[in-house]
LOTI-683005 format. One record per residue (C-alpha): residue number from 1; y, z, x; chain; residue in three letters. Coordinates in nm, 2 decimals, always signed. Last residue first. Layout:
     i    north       up     east   ch    aa
   NUM        Y        Z        X    A   ALA
...
***
This chain:
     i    north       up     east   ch    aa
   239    +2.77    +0.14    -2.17    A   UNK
   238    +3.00    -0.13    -2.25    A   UNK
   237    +2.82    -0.43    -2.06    A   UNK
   236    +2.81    -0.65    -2.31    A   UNK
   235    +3.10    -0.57    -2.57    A   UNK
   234    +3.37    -0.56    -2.23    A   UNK
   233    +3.19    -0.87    -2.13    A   UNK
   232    +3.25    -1.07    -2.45    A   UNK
   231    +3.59    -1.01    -2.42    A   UNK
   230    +3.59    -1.19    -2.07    A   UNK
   229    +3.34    -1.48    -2.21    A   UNK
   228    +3.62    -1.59    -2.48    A   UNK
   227    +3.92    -1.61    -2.23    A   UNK
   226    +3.67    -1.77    -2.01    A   UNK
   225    +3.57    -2.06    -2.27    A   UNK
   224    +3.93    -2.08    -2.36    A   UNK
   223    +4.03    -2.17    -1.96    A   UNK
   222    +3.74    -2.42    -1.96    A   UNK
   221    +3.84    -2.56    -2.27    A   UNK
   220    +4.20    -2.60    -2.13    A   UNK
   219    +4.08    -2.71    -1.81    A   UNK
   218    +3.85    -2.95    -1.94    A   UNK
   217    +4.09    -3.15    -2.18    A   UNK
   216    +4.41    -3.11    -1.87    A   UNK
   215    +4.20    -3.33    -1.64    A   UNK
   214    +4.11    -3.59    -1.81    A   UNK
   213    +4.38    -3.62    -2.00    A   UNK
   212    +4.66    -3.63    -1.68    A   UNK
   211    +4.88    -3.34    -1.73    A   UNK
   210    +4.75    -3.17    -1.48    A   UNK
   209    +4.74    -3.48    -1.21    A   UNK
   208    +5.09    -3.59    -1.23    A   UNK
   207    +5.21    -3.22    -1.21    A   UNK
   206    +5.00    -3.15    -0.91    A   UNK
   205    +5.12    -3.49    -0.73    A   UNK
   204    +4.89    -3.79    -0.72    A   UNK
   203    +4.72    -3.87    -0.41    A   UNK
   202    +4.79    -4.23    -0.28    A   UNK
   201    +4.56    -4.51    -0.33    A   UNK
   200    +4.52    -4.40    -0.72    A   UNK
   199    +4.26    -4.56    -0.96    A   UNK
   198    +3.96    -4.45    -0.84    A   UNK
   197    +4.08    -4.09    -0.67    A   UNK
   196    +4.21    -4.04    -1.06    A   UNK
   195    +3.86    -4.10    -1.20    A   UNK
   194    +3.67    -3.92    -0.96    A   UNK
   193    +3.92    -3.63    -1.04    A   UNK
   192    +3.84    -3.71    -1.41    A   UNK
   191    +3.44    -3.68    -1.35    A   UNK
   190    +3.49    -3.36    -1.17    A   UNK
   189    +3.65    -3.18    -1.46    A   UNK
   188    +3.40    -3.33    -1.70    A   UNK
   187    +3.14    -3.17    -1.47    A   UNK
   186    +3.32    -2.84    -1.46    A   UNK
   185    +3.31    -2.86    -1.86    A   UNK
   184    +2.92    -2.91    -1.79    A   UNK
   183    +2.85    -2.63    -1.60    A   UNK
   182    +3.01    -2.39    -1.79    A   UNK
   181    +2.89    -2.49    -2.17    A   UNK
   180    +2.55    -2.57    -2.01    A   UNK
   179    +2.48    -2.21    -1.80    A   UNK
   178    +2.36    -2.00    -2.12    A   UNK
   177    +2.11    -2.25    -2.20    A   UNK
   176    +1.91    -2.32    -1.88    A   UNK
   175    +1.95    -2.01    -1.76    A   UNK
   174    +1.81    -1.87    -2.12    A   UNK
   173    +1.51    -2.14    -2.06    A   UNK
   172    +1.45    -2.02    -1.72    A   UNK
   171    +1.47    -1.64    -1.76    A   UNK
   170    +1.27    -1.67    -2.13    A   UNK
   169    +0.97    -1.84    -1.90    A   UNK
   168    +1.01    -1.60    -1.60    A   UNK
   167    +0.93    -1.30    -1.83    A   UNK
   166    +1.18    -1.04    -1.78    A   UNK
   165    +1.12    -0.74    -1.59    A   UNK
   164    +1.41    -0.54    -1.61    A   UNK
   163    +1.51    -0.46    -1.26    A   UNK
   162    +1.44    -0.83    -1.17    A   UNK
   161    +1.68    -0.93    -1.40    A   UNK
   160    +1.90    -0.85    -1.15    A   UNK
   159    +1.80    -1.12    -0.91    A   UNK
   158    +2.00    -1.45    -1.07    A   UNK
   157    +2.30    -1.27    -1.19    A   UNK
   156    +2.33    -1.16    -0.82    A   UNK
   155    +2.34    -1.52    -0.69    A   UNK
   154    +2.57    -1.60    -1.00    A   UNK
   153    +2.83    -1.35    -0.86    A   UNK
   152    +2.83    -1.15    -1.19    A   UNK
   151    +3.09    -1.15    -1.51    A   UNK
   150    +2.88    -1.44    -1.66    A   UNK
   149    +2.90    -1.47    -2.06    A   UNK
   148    +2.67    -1.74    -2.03    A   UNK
   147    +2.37    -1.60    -1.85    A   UNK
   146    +2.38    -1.28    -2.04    A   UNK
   145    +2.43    -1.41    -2.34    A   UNK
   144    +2.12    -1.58    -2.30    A   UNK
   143    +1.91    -1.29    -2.16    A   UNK
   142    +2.02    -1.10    -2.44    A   UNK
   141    +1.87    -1.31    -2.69    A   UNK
   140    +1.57    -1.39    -2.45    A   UNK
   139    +1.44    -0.98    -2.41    A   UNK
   138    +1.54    -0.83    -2.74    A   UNK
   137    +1.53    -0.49    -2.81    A   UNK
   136    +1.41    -0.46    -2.43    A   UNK
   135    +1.66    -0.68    -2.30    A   UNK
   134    +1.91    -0.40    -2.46    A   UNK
   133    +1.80    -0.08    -2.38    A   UNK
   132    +1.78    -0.23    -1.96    A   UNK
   131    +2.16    -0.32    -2.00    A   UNK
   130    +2.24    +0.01    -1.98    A   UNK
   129    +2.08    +0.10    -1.62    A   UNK
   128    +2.34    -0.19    -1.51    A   UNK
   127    +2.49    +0.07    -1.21    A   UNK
   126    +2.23    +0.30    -1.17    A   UNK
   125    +1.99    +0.01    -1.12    A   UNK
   124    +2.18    -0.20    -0.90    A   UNK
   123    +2.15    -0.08    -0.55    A   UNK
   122    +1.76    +0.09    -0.53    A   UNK
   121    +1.64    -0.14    -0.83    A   UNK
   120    +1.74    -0.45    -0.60    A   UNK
   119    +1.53    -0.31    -0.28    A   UNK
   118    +1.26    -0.20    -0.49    A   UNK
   117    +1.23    -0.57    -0.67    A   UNK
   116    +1.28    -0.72    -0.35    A   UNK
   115    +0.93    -0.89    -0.25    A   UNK
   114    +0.80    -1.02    -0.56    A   UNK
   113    +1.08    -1.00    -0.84    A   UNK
   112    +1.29    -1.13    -0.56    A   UNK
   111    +1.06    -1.47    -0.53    A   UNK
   110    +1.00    -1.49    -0.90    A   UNK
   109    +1.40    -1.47    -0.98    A   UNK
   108    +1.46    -1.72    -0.67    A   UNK
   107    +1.21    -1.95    -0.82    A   UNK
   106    +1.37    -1.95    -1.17    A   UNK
   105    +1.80    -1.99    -1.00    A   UNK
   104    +1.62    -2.29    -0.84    A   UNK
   103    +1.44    -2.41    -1.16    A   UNK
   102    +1.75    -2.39    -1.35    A   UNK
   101    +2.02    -2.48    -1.08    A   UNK
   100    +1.81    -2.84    -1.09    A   UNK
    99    +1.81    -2.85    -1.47    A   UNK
    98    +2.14    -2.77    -1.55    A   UNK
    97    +2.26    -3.02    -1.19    A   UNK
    96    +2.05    -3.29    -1.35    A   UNK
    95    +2.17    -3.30    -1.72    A   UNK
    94    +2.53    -3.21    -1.57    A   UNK
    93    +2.57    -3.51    -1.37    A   UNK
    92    +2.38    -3.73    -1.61    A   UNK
    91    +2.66    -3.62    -1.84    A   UNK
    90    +3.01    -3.55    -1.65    A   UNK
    89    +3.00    -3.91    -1.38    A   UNK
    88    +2.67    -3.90    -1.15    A   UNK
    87    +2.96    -3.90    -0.81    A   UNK
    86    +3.24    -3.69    -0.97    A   UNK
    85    +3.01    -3.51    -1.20    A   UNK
    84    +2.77    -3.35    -0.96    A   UNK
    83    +3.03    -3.27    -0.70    A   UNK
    82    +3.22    -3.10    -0.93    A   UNK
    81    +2.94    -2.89    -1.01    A   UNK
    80    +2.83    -2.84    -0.70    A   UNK
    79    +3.17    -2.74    -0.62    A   UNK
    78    +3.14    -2.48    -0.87    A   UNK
    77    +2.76    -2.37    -0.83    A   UNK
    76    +2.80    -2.11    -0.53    A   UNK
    75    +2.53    -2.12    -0.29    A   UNK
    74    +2.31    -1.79    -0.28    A   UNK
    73    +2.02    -1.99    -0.05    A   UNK
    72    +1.76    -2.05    -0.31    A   UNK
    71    +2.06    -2.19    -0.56    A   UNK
    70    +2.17    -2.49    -0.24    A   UNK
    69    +1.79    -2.52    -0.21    A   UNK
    68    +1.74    -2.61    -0.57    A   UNK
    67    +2.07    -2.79    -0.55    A   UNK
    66    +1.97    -2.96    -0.24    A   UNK
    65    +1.63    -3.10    -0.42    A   UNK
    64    +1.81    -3.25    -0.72    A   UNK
    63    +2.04    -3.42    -0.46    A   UNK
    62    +1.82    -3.58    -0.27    A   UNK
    61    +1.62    -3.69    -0.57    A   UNK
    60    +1.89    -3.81    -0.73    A   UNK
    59    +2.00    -4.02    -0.41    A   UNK
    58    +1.70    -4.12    -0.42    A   UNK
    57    +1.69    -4.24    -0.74    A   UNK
    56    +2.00    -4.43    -0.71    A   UNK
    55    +1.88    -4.59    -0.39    A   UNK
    54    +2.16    -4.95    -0.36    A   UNK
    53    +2.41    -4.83    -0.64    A   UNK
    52    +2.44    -4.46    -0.58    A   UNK
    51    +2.45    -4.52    -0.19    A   UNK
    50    +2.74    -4.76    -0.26    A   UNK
    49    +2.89    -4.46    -0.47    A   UNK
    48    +2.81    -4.20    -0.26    A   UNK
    47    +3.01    -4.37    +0.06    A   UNK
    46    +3.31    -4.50    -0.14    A   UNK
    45    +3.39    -4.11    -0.29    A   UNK
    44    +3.31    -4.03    +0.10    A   UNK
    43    +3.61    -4.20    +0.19    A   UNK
    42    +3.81    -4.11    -0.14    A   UNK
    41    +3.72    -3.71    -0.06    A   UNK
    40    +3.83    -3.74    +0.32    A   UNK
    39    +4.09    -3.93    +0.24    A   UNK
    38    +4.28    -3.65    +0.00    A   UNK
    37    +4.22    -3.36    +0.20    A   UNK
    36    +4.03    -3.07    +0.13    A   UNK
    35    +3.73    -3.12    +0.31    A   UNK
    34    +3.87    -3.15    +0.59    A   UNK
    33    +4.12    -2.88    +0.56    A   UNK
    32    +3.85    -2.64    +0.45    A   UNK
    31    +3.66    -2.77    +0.79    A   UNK
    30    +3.35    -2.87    +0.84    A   UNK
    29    +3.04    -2.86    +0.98    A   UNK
    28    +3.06    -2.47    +1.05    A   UNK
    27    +3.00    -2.43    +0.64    A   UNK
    26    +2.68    -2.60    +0.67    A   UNK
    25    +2.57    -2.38    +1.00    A   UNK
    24    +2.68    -2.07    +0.83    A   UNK
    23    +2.52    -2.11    +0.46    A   UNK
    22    +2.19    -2.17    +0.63    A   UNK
    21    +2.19    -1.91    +0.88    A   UNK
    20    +2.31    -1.62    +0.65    A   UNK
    19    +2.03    -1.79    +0.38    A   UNK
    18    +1.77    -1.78    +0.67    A   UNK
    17    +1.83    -1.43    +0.76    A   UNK
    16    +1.79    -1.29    +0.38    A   UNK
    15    +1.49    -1.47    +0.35    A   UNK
    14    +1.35    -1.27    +0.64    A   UNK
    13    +1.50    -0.99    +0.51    A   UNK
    12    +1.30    -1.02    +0.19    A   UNK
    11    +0.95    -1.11    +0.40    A   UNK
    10    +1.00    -0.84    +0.62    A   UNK
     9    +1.06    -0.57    +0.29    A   UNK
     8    +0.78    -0.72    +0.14    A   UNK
     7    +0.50    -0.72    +0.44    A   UNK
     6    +0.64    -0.34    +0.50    A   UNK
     5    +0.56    -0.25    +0.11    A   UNK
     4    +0.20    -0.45    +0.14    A   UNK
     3    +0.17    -0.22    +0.44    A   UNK
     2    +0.24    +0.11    +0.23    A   UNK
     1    +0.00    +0.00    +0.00    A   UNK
***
């Protein structure tokens, strides 16, 4: 037993290791002000999109994979979002990057459940120890308004539920759910930036862009959709 316990706690830190390294050697690629800049974003616009067009499907198989990966290794979903609609435009874009953060946000559940349940009960029990009454009342209702309301770093959100023991079929399919209205506003958001790049040489100013309708729609949804979710928090996790 207490070398099944050892075997765990390696394996978790292990994992925790290659996540540090992963996330430091793609963010030591480049810059904030590379990625930033207008030219940067229309060159590689040009790139994806010629790729898109010769090896669609692997280029949706690439990308599939990297946001399973991407979720295994505590990524954050908004620029993958954007990502996903600016190059696969704010519905195929969000039908793959739903199901890819899905699975992902799934195996990484099953993997913490298995080798860092103690670990997570130890730092979050005492803290969410309220929320335990209410999955068991009902386990996939409040898993879904968990996963939509938010209020978590989504790489926490993912391995809480641990604590609880959900079943991994109601965490996937309340993922699944619960993360559409987000992910696919972002999306739309995306899709209109790939728009503007398309259509303008030179980047448009701030106020040009806002009040573009591609950009404004989403943002205004997006900003009621958060509105809503932050009340919904204080009902949620009132102990």
């Amino acid at each position: 037993m207490e070398k099944a316990k050892k075997f765990k706690l390696f394996i978790g830190l292990f994992y925790l290791v290659l996540v540090g390294l992963f996330l430091y050697f793609f963010f030591s690629k480049f810059s904030f002000q590379e990625i930033t800049s207008y030219d940067f974003i229309k060159n590689n616009r040009n790139y994806f999109f010629e790729l898109k067009k010769t090896n669609f499907f692997l280029l949706t198989f690439l990308f599939f994979i990297f946001v399973i990966v991407w979720v295994l290794a505590a990524g954050f979903v908004s620029p993958l979002a954007l990502f996903s609609g600016f190059i696969f435009g704010k519905w195929l874009g969000s039908f793959y990057l739903i199901f890819g953060i899905s699975i992902g946000a799934t195996v990484l559940y099953l993997f913490a459940n298995y080798f860092l349940k103690d670990l997570i009960r130890d730092r979050f029990l005492r803290k969410f120890q309220g929320l335990e009454i209410k999955f068991k009342k009902s386990e996939f209702i409040y898993l879904l308004v968990y996963r939509f309301i938010g209020g978590i770093p989504f790489a926490v959100s993912n391995v809480l539920p641990c604590i609880f023991n959900v079943k991994a079929h109601n965490f996937f399919w309340a993922t699944l759910i619960g993360v559409s209205p987000q992910i696919f506003l972002m999306c739309a958001l995306g899709s209109g930036l790939e728009k503007v790049i398309d259509q303008n040489v030179e980047a448009p100013s701030l106020f040009e862009l806002i009040f573009l309708p591609d950009i404004y729609i989403p943002l205004v949804i997006f900003a009621c959709l958060v509105i809503m979710t932050i009340f919904l928090r204080k009902l949620f996790y009132k102990k």
